[in-house]
C-alpha positions in Angstrom: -14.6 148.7 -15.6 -16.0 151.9 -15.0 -17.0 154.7 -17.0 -13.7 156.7 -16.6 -11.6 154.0 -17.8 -13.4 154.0 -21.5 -11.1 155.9 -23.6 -14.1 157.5 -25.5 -15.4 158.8 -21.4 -12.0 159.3 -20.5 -11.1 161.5 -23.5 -14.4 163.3 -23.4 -13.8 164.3 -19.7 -10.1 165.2 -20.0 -10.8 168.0 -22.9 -13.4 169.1 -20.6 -11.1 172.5 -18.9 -11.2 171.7 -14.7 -11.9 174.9 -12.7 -9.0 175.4 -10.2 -6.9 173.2 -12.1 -3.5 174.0 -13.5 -3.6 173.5 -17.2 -0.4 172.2 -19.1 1.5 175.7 -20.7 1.6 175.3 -24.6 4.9 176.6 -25.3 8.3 176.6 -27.1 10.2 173.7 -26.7 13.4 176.2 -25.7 11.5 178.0 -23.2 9.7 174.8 -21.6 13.3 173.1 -21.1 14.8 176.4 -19.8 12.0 176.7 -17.1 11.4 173.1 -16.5 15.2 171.7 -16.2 17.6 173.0 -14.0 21.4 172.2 -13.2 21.8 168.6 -10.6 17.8 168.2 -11.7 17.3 164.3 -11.8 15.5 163.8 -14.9 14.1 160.8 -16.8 13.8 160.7 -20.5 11.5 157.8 -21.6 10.1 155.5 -24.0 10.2 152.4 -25.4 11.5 151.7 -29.2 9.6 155.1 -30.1 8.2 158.4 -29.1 11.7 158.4 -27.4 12.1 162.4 -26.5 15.1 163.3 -28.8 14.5 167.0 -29.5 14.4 167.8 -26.3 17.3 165.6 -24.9 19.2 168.0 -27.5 17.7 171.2 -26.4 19.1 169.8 -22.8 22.7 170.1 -24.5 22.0 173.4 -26.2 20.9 175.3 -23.1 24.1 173.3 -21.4 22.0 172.2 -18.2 24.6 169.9 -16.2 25.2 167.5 -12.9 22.1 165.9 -14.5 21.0 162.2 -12.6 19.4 160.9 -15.4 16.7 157.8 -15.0 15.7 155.6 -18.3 14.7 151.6 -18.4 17.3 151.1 -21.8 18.9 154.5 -22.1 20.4 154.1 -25.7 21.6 156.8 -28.5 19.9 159.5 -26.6 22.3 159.4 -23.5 24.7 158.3 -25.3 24.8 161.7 -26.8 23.7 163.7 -23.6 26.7 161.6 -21.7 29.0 162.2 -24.0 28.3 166.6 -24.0 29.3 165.8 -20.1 26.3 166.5 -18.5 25.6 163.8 -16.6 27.3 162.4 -13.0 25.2 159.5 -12.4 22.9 156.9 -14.9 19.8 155.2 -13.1 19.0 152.3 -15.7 18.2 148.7 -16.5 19.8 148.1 -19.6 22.1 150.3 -22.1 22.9 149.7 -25.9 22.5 151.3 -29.4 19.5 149.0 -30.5 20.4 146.6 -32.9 23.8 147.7 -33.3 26.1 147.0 -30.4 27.5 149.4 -27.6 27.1 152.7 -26.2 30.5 154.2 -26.8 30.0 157.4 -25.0 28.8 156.0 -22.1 31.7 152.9 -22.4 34.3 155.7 -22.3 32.6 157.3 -19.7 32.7 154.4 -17.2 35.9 153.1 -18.4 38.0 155.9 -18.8 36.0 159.0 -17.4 35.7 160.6 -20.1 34.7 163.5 -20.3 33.7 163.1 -16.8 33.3 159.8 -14.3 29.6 158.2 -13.9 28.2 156.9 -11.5 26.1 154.0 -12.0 22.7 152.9 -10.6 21.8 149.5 -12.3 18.6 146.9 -12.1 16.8 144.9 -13.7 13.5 145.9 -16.0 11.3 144.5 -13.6 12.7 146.7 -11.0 13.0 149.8 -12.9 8.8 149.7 -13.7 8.1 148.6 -10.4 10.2 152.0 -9.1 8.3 154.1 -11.6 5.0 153.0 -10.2 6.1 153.4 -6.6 6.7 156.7 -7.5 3.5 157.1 -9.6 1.3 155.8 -6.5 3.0 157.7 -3.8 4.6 155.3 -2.1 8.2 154.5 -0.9 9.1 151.2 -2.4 7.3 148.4 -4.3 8.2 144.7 -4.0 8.7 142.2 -6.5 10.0 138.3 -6.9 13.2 139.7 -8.6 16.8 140.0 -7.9 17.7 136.6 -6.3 21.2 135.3 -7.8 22.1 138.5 -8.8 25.0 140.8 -7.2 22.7 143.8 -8.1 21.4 144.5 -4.4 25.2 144.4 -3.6 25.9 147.3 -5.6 23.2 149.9 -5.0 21.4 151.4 -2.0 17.7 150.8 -4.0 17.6 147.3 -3.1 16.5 145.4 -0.3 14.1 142.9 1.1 10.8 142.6 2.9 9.1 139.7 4.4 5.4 139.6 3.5 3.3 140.4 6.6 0.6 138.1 5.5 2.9 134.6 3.8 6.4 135.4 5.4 8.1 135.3 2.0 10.9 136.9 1.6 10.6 139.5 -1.4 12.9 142.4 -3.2 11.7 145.8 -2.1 13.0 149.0 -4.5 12.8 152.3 -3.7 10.4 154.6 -5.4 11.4 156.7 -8.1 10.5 160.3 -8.2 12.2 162.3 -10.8 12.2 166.2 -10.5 11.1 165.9 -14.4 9.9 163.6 -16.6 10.8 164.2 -20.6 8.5 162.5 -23.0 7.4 163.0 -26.6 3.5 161.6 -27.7 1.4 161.9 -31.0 -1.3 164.6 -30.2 -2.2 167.2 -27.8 -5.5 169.1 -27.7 -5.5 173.2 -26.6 -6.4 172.6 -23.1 -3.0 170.3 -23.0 -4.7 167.3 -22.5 -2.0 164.3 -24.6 -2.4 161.1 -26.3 0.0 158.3 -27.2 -0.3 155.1 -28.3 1.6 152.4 -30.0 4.3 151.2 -28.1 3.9 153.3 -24.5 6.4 151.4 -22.2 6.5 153.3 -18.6 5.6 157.1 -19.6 2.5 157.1 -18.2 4.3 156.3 -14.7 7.2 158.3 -15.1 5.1 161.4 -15.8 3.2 160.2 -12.5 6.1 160.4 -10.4 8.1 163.4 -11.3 7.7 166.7 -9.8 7.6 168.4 -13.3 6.2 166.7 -16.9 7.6 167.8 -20.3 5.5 166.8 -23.3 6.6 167.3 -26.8 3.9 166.5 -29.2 3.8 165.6 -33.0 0.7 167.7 -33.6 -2.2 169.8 -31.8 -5.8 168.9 -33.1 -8.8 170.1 -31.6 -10.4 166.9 -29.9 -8.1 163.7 -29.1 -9.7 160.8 -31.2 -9.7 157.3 -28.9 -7.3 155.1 -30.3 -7.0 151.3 -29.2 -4.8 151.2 -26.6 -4.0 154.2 -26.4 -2.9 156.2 -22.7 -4.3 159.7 -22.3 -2.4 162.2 -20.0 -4.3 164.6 -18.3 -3.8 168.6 -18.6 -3.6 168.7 -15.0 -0.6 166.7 -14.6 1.6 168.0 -17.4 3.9 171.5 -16.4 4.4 172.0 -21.0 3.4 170.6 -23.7 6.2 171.8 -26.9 4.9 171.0 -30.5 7.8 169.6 -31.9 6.9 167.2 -35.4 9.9 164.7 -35.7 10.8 165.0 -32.2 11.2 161.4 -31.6 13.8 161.1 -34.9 15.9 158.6 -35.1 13.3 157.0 -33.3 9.8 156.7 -34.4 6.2 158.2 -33.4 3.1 155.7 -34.5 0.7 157.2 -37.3 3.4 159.9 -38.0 7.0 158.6 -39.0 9.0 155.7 -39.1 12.4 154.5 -37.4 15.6 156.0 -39.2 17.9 152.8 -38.9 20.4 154.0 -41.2 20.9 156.6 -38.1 21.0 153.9 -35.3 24.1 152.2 -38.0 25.7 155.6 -38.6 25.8 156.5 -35.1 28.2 153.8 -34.0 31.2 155.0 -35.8 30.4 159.0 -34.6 30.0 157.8 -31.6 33.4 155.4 -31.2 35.8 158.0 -31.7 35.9 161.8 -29.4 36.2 163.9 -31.9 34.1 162.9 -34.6 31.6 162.5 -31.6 32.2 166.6 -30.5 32.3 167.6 -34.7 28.8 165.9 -34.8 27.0 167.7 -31.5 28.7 170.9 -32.0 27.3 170.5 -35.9 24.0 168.6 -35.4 23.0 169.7 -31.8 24.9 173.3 -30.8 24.5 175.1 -33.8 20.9 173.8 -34.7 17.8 175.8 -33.9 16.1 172.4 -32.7 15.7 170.5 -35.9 17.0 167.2 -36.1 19.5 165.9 -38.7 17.5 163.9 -40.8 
């Protein structure tokens, strides 16, 4: 290991300011959106079981930003809601439900029926989706993987093929890289030179911030020197466009050391979310006419 990959080095160096380095803006979560996400933008919104990037999924709706591609590993109640206000033409994904609760309904009706607009569909499996992400992350076209075989997947989408290993002559799955135009993500803490920390649960963030063109943080808190935390992934200033304090930004999820999963919202949703209009009376009440905060 070397010394940068320490947390307590690592952390020390990042809240260090760079000379000729771009710093991460601290800024309103409205104006970071409005600068950073842009109409037919493809645009992933990640995390795993928390720190899922809620607020600003709903400040997507607000500002009506549309023709979105967007790119998640389990998209759940967060595009449900985003597919549902008809922004989005196509879903790039590995697996879709409301977490311990059953379908998607907005985005059923919106494969089923088209409603409120068609969506097209981009589907893999888990192991595909990270090993896209970190294509992306590490610059590179594709990554291959032991993965697809007995599936029809690779028969339904133009992100699939095969290699044969130069060096064994297996025959392996190859997926494109993914590189969104902006990555979405919501952590515990940044510090003033915009330097973040998560930890907890951090499924792919780290390499969907890596890939994209443009990195949206919203943070719980900023404190004045990150504090290692076991396993914890630190984000450098230099490759984050905003950071947007945002405390409870993650609700209905959850965000480690600061709140706890709302699983009364997960059950309510699936009733809004089965039927149009109670769906549209709850974003136009909850999301439209809010200033940001979360129903709670």
């Amino acid at each position: 290991m070397t010394p940068c990959e320490t947390g307590t080095t690592l952390v020390s160096i990042l809240s260090i300011p760079t000379r000729g380095v771009t710093m991460a803006d601290i800024r309103s979560l409205q104006d970071a959106v409005a600068d950073l996400v842009h109409d037919g933008d493809t645009v992933a919104m990640e995390g795993f079981t928390h720190l899922i990037p809620y607020a600003a999924a709903h400040e997507v709706i607000r500002q009506g930003i549309t023709d979105l591609t967007l790119v998640r590993m389990t998209p759940d109640v967060i595009y449900d809601q985003l597919i549902g206000a008809g922004l989005v033409r196509k879903l790039v994904f590995s697996w879709g439900g409301n977490p311990g609760v059953g379908s998607l309904h907005r985005f059923r009706d919106a494969v089923e029926n088209g409603w409120p607009r068609p969506l097209e569909l981009d589907e893999h499996s888990h192991a595909g989706m990270a090993n896209r992400y970190v294509a992306g992350a590490s610059k590179l076209p594709f990554a291959v993987l032991r993965g697809y075989r007995g599936s029809d997947i690779p028969t339904r989408t133009d992100t699939v093929s095969t290699v044969v290993c130069p060096f064994t002559g297996e025959e392996l799955a190859a997926v494109a890289a993914l590189n969104p135009d902006v990555t979405v993500i919501h952590a515990q803490q940044a510090d003033r030179a915009g330097n973040v920390q998560m930890w907890g649960l951090t499924g792919v963030q780290k390499e969907a911030a890596l890939a994209a063109d443009r990195v949206l943080v919203t943070v719980e808190e900023i404190v004045e020197e990150l504090t290692p935390r076991p396993g914890g992934i630190v984000l450098p200033t230099w490759v984050i466009d905003a950071v947007s304090v945002v405390p409870g930004g993650a609700h209905p999820s959850y965000a480690t050391g600061y709140s706890t999963r709302d699983n009364d919202f997960y059950q309510a949703w699936d009733p809004i979310a089965r039927d149009r209009e109670a769906f549209l009376t709850w974003i136009e009440e909850n999301v439209r006419d809010s200033e940001g905060a979360l129903t709670r």
